[in-house]
C-alpha positions in Angstrom: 118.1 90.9 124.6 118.2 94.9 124.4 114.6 94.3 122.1 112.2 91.5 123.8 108.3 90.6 123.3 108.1 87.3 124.2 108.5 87.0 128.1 107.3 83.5 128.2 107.4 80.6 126.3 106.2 77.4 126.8 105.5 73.9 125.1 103.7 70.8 126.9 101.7 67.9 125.9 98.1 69.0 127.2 96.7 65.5 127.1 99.6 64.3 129.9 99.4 67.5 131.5 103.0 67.6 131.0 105.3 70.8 130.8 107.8 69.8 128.0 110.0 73.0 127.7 110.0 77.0 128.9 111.9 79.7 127.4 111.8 82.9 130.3 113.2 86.3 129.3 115.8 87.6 131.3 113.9 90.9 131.8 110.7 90.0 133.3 110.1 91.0 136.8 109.9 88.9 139.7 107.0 89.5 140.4 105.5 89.2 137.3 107.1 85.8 136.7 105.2 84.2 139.5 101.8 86.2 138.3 102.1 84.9 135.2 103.3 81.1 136.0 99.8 81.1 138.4 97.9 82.3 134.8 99.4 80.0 132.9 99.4 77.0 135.6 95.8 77.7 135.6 95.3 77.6 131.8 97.7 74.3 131.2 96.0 72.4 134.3 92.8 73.3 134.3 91.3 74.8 131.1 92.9 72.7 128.8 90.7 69.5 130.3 87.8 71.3 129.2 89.2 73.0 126.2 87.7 73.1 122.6 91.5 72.8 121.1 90.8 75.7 119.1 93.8 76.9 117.1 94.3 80.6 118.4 93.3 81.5 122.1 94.1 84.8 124.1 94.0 86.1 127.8 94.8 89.6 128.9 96.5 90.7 131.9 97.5 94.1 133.0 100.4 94.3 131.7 101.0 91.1 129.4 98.3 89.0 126.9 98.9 85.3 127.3 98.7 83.5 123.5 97.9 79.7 123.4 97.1 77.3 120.6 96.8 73.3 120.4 98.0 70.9 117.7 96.9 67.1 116.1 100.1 65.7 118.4 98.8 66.7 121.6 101.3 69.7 122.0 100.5 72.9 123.5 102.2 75.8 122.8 101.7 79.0 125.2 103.5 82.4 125.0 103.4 85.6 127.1 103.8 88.7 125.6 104.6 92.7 126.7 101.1 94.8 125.9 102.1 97.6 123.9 104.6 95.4 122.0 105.2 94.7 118.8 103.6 91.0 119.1 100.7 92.6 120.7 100.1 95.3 118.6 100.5 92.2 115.4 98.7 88.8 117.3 99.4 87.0 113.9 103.2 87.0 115.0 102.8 85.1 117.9 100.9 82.4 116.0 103.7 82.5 113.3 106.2 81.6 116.3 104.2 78.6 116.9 104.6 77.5 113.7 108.3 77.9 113.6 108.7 76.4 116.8 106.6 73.3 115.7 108.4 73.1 112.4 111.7 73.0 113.7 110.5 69.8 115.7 112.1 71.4 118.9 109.3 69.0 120.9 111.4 66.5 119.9 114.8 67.9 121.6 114.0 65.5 124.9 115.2 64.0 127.6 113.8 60.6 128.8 111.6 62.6 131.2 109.5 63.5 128.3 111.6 67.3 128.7 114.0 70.0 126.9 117.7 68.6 126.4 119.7 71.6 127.3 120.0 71.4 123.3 116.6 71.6 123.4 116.0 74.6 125.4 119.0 76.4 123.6 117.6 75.8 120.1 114.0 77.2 121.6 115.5 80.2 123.2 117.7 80.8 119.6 114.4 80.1 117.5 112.5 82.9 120.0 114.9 85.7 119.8 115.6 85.0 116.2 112.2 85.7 115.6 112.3 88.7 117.7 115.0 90.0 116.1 114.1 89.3 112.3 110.6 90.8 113.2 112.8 93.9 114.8 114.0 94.4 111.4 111.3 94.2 109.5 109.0 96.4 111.6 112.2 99.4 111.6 112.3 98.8 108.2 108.8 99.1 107.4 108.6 102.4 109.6 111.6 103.6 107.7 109.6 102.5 104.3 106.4 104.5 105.6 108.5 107.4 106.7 109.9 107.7 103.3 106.5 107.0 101.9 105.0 109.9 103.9 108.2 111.7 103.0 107.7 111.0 99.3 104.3 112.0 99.6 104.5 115.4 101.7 106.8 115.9 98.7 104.6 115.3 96.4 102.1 117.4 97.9 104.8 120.1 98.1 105.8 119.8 94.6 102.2 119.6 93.3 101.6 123.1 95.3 104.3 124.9 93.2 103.3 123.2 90.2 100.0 125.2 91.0 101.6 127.8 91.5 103.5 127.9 88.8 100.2 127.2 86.7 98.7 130.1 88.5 102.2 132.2 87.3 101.9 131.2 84.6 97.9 131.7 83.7 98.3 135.3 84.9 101.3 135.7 82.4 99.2 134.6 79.7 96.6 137.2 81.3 98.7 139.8 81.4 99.9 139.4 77.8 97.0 138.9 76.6 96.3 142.8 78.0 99.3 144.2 76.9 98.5 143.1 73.2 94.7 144.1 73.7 96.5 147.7 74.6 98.5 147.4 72.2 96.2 146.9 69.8 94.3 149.8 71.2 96.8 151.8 71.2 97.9 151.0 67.3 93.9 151.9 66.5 94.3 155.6 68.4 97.9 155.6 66.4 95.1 155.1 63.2 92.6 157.4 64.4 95.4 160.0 65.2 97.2 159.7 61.6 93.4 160.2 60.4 93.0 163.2 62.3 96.4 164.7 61.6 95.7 164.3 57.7 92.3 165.6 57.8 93.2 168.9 59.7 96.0 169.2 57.2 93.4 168.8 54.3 91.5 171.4 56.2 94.4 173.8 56.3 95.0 173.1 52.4 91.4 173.9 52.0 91.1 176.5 54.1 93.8 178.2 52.4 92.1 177.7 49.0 89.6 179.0 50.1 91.0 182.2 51.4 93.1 182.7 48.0 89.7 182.5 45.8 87.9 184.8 48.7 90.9 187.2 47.8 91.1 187.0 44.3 87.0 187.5 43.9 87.6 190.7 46.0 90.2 191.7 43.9 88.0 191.1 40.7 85.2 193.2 42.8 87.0 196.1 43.0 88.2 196.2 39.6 85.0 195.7 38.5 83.8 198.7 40.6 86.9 200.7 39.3 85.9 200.1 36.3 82.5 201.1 36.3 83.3 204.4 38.5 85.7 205.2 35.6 82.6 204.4 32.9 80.4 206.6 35.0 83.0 209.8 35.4 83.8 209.6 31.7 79.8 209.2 30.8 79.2 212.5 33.2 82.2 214.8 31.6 81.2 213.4 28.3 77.8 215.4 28.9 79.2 218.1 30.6 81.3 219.2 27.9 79.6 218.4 24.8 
């Protein structure tokens, strides 16, 4: 397999002490392989006589955690899986391959030794990189889902910025209008006060005018006035002078 998890698989019957079935990944290191057959040698022979059958047990290693859980029949089902993996990061999809590979009855597939047919062995290897594989999937397309969800959201936040922004625009518009009426408004009232002015400087002029033609005419009446009483006075005086 180019994706793998499971390195080890195993099913016995822990009350005969019995290995029923293993599934091994290609990829797994020599080395490896005989560290973690002692492991789980030591947990199938040994623990399990003392064990409290509880439903989901773990052991970690340095590089692998070892997954085991009993059932009512006397199976045992064990797994070994990479750390950093997908099954490692999510334990509850190493206990969901238990199920599967109880519920498919593959502890059944046996020989009269009580162990895998080669049917047996090939339906547990199918049913283990099946799983592999449809958990593959669904964990790329999950990431792709939360990629676009952080995608759709980054975008979000982007277009909720330049709605602000455009708010903000849009505010300061308003702002702005709202000035150029207020000086336009002012500048209709000095339009007003200016008309005012203009008519009451002309009024002045018209009055100032009048004023200057009845200053004339009264001087003009003045010195008729005082003709007319030098002429009275010079004809008064000859009048005497001669008489």
């Amino acid at each position: 397999m180019s994706y793998s998890s499971v390195y080890y698989f195993m099913i016995g019957d822990y009350l005969k002490h019995k290995e029923i079935g293993t599934y091994v990944d290609t990829n797994i290191d020599n080395n490896d392989f005989k560290i973690i057959s002692s492991k789980v040698d030591d947990i199938f022979y040994k623990i399990t006589e003392n064990q409290s059958k509880k439903k989901k047990n773990k052991l970690e290693l340095e590089k692998y955690i070892i997954f085991y859980t009993f059932t009512n029949a006397n199976i045992f089902y064990l797994a070994v899986v990479l750390k950093g993996s997908l099954y490692s990061q999510q334990e509850n999809l190493v206990y969901e391959l238990f199920e599967d590979v109880e519920n498919r009855g593959i502890k059944k597939l046996v020989n009269e030794s009580g162990e895998l047919t080669l049917v047996g062995k090939q339906n547990l290897k199918f049913c283990i990189e099946q799983d592999q594989e449809t958990n593959r999937k669904n964990n790329e397309k999950n990431s792709e889902n939360n990629y676009m969800n952080q995608k759709n959201e980054k975008d979000m936040a982007k277009f909720s910025l330049i709605n602000n922004e455009l708010n903000d625009i849009q505010d300061n518009v308003k702002e702005s209008m709202k000035n150029i009426l207020t000086n336009v408004n002012d500048m209709q009232e000095i339009d007003d006060k200016s008309a005012k002015i203009k008519d009451i400087s002309e009024q002045f002029q018209k009055d100032s005018y009048m004023l200057e033609k009845k200053l004339r005419q009264r001087k003009c009446i003045h010195r008729a006035l005082l003709i007319c009483c030098t002429v009275i006075i010079v004809g008064v005086i000859l009048y005497l002078i001669f008489k």
